[in-house]
C-alpha positions in Angstrom: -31.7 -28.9 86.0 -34.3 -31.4 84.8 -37.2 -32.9 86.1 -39.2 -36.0 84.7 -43.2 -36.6 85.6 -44.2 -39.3 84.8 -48.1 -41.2 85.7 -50.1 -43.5 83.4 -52.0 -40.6 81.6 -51.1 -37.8 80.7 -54.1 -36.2 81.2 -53.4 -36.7 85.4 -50.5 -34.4 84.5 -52.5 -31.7 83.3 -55.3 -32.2 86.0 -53.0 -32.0 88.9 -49.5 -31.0 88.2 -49.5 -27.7 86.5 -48.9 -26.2 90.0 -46.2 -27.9 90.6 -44.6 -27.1 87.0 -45.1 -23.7 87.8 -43.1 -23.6 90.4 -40.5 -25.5 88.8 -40.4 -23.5 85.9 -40.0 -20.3 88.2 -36.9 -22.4 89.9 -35.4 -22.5 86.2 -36.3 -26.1 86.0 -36.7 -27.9 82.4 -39.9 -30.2 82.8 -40.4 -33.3 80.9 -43.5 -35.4 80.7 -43.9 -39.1 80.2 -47.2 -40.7 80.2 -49.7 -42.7 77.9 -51.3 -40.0 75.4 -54.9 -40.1 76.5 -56.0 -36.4 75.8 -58.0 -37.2 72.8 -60.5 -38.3 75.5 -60.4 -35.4 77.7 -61.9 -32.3 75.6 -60.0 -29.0 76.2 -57.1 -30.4 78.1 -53.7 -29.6 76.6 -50.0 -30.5 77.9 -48.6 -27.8 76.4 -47.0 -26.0 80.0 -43.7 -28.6 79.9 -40.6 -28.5 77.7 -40.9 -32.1 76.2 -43.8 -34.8 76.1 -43.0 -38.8 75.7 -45.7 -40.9 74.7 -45.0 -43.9 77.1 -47.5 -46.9 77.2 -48.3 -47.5 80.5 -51.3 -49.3 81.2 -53.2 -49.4 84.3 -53.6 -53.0 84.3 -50.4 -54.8 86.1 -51.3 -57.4 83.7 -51.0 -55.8 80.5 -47.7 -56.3 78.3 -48.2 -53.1 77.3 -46.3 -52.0 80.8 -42.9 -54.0 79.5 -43.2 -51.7 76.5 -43.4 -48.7 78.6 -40.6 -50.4 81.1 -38.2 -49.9 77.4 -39.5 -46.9 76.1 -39.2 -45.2 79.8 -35.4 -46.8 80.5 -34.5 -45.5 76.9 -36.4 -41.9 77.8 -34.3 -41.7 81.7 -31.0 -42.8 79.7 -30.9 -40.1 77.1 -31.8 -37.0 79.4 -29.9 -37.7 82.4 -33.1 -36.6 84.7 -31.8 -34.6 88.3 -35.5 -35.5 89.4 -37.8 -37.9 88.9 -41.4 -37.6 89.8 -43.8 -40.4 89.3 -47.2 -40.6 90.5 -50.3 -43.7 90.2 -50.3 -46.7 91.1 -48.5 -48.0 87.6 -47.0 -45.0 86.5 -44.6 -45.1 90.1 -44.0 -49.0 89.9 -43.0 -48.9 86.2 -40.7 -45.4 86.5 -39.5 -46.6 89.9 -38.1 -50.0 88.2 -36.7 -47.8 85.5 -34.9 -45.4 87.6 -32.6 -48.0 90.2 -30.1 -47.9 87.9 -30.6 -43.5 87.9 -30.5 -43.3 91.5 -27.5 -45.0 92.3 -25.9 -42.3 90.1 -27.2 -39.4 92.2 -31.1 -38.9 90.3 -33.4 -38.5 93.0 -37.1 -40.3 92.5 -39.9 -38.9 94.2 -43.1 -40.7 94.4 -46.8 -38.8 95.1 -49.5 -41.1 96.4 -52.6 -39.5 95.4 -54.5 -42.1 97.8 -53.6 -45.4 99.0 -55.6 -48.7 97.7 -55.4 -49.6 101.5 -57.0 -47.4 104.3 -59.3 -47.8 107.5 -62.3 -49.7 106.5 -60.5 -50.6 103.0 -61.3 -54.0 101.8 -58.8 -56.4 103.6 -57.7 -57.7 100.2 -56.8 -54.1 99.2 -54.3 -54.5 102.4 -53.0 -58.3 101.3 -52.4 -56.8 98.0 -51.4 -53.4 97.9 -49.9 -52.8 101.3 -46.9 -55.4 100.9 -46.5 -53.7 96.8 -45.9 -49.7 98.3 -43.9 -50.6 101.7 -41.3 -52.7 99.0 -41.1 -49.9 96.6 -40.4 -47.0 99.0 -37.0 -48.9 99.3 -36.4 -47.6 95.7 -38.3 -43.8 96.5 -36.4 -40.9 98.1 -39.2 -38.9 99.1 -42.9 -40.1 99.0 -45.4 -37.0 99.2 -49.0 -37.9 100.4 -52.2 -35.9 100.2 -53.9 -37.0 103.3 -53.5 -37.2 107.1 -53.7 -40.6 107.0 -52.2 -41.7 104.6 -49.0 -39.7 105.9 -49.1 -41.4 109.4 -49.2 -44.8 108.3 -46.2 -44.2 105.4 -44.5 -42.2 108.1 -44.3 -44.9 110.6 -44.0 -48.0 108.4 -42.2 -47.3 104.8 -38.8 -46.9 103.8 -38.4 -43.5 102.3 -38.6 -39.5 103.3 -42.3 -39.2 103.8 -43.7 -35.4 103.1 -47.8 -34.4 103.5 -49.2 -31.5 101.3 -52.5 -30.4 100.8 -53.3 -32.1 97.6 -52.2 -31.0 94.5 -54.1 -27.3 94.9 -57.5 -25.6 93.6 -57.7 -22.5 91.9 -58.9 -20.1 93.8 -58.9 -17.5 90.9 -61.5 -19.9 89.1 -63.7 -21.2 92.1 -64.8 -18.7 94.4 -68.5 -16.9 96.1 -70.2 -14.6 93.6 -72.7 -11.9 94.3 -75.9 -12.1 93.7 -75.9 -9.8 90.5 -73.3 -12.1 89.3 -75.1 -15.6 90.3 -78.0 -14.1 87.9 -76.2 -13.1 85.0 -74.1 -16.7 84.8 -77.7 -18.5 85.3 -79.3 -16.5 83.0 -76.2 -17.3 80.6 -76.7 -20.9 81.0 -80.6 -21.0 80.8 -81.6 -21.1 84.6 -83.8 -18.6 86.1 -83.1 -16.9 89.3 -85.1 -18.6 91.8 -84.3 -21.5 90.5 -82.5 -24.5 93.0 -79.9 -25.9 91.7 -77.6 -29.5 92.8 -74.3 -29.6 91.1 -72.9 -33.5 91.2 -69.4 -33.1 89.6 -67.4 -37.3 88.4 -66.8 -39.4 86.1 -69.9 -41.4 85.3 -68.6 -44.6 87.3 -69.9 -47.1 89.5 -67.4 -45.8 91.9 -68.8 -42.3 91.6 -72.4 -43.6 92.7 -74.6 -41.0 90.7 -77.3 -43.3 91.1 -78.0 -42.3 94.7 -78.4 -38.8 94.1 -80.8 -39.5 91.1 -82.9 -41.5 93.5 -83.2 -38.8 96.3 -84.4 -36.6 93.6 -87.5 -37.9 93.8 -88.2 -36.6 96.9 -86.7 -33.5 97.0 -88.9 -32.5 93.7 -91.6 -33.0 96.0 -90.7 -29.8 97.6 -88.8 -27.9 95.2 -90.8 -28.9 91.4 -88.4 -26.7 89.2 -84.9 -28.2 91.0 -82.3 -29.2 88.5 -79.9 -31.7 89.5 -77.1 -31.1 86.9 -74.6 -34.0 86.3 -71.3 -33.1 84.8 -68.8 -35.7 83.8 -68.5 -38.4 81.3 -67.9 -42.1 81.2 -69.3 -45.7 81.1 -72.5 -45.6 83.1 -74.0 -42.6 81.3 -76.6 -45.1 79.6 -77.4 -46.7 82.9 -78.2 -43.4 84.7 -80.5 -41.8 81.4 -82.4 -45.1 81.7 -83.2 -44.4 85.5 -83.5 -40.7 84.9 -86.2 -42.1 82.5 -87.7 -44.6 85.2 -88.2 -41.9 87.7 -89.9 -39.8 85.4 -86.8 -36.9 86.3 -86.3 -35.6 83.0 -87.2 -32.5 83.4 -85.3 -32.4 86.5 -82.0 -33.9 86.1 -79.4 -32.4 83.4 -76.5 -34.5 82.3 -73.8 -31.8 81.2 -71.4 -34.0 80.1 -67.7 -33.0 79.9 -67.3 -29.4 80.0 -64.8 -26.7 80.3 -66.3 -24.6 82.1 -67.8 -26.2 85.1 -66.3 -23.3 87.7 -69.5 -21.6 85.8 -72.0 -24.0 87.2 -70.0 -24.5 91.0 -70.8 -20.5 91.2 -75.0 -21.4 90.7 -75.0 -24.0 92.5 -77.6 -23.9 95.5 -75.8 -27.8 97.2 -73.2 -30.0 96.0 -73.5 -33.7 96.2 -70.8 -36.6 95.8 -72.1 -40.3 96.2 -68.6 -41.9 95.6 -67.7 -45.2 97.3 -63.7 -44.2 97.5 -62.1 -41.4 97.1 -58.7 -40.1 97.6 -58.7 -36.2 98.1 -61.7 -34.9 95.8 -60.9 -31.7 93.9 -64.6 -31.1 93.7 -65.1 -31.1 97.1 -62.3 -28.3 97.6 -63.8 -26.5 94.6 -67.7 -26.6 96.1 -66.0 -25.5 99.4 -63.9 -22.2 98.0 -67.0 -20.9 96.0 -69.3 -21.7 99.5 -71.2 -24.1 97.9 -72.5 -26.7 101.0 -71.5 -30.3 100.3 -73.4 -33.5 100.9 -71.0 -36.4 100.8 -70.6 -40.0 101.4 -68.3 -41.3 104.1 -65.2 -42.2 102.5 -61.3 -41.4 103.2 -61.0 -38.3 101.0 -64.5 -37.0 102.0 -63.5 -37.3 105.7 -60.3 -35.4 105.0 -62.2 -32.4 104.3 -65.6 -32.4 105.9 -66.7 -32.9 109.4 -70.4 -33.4 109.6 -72.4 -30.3 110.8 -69.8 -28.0 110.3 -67.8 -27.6 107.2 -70.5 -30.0 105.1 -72.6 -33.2 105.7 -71.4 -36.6 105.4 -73.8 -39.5 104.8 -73.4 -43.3 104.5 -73.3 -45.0 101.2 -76.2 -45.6 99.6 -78.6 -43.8 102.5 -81.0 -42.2 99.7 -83.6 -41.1 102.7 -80.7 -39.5 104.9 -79.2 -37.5 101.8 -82.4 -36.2 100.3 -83.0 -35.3 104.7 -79.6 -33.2 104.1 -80.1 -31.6 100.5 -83.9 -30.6 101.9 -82.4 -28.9 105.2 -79.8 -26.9 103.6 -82.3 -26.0 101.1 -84.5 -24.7 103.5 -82.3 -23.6 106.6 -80.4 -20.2 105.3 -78.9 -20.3 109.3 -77.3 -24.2 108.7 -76.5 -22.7 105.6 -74.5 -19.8 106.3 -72.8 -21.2 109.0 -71.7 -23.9 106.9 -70.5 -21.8 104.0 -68.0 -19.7 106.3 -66.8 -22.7 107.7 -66.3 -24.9 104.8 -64.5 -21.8 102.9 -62.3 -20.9 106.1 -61.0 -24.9 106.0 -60.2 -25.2 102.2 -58.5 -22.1 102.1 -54.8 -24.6 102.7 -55.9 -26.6 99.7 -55.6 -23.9 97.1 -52.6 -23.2 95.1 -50.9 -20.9 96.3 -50.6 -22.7 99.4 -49.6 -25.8 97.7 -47.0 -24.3 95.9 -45.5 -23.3 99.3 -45.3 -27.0 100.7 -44.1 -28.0 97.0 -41.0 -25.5 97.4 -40.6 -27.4 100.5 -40.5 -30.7 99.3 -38.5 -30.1 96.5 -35.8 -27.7 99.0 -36.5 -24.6 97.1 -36.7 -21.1 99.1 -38.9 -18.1 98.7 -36.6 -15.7 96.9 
């Protein structure tokens, strides 16, 4: 039996579908991979868990040619291996492979499709709705099973698409790599990384994006050093904006109090030091960061969005905030700082609730969806 993934990148294949390879693998599955080679980019990430890799153009644009290259390369990949199964995921990726594969499917290949967050959603843009809405109910016609990662998500595809519609609990978090220390241990990793014990520490975890909004955690900073001088706000992630946000680190005068870590390997390291976690994102779809702070009972400020709703509910597993409310975030950061009650309380709830997120419970509703039994 084989299987084909398929997205635009292939580093979203090593991000968020080793689980589901390993449960393939343990099925006796062959797993192929076709996606657009992008790991050059992404320092330490290797696709080297499948059985063959295609290096398949897809571009992320709908307006990019380079998409009918990827529409050949992809028909000749599908044509030659005679896939049982094929699994496409983004918004690109699962038009492009979903074209490909009609011809598949009528000969008994089933195509499933995992939408890793709609474009469309309450309080989306109406545009997003014009556009996108009309795009995923026609190509569900062509999709066997679609497999969402939020509530909501699920219950509009559920009553209005086409297709099989399935819910899991995104694609699963490590729990082996993101989980509470003691205190012993929280010393010795700070002292590893240069950060002294009584030291406060905010962990802001994204691609340096507009999107990802690091600017309004930089700006609360300046209040919150008023109370806590020797705070670090560490900013890990790369990307596009990174000159933008050194230049109002450097306005602020927070230099000495805002770190930016860049891309690293080994960010469950930091999650474990981390005194408060903070995402500013405008959209999201189901944050992995968020699951991550939550399993090693790190607190989480967050922005109201879809995938921050998914997992927090204000007061009790986490805060949420509006977008762009520097005043009311730096209110949140400060009170979790200072309220060890608010703070406990929030720890055992937030770790209780992510507990269906991780991977071992994913794998579960993956065996499900796929119609494989526990042996």
């Amino acid at each position: 039996m084989k299987i084909l993934l398929t997205a635009t990148v292939q580093s979203h294949i090593c991000q968020f579908h080793k689980p589901l390879v390993e449960v393939l693998h343990e099925y006796g599955y062959e797993v192929h991979v076709a996606a657009r080679n992008n790991l050059a980019e992404k320092n330490g990430l290797k696709l080297d868990f499948v059985e063959k890799v295609y290096d398949v153009p897809f571009a992320r644009s709908p307006k990019s040619k380079d998409n009918v290259r990827a529409y050949k390369e992809l028909k000749n990949v599908i044509e030659k291996e005679q896939y049982d199964v094929i699994h496409c995921n983004t918004p690109m990726g699962g038009i492009v492979t979903r074209l490909v594969a009609k011809k598949a499917r009528k000969k008994g290949t089933k195509v499933y499709y995992t939408a890793h967050g709609f474009h469309f959603y309450k309080g989306a843009p109406e545009k997003n709705w014009i556009v996108f809405y009309p795009i995923e109910k026609f190509f569900s016609r062509f999709t066997d099973k679609l497999i969402t990662i939020t509530q909501e998500d699920y219950e509009l595809a559920k009553r209005k698409f086409h297709c099989e519609v399935e819910r899991i609990h995104g694609v699963g978090v490590d729990g082996n790599r993101y989980y509470a220390v003691s205190k012993e241990e929280n010393n010795q990793i700070r002292k590893d990384l240069s950060y002294s014990e009584e030291q406060k520490i905010i962990l802001c975890v994204g691609e340096l994006l507009p999107n990802k909004n690091q600017k309004m955690i930089i700006s609360a900073m300046r209040g919150i050093v008023k109370q806590y001088a020797e705070v670090k706000l560490l900013l890990a992630g790369n990307g596009p904006e990174k000159d933008n946000l050194e230049e109002l680190i450097k306005q602020y005068h927070l230099e000495n109090n805002v770190e930016m870590l860049g891309y690293v390997t080994n960010l469950q390291e930091y999650q474990k030091i981390a005194d408060v976690c903070v995402t500013c994102s405008k959209r999201e779809g189901l944050p992995l960061n968020v699951v991550e702070a939550m399993l090693a009972e790190t607190p989480v400020v967050a922005t109201k969005n879809r995938g921050h709703r998914e997992l927090l509910r204000d007061g009790e597993t986490g805060f949420l905030i509006d977008v762009d409310d520097v005043v009311t975030l730096e209110k949140r950061v400060l009170e979790l700082l200072s309220n060890e009650k608010a703070y406990e309380r929030i720890q055992l709830n937030a770790k209780n609730y992510a507990k269906a997120y991780t991977f071992d419970h994913v794998k579960q509703e993956l065996m499900k969806v796929y119609g494989l039994r526990n042996e």
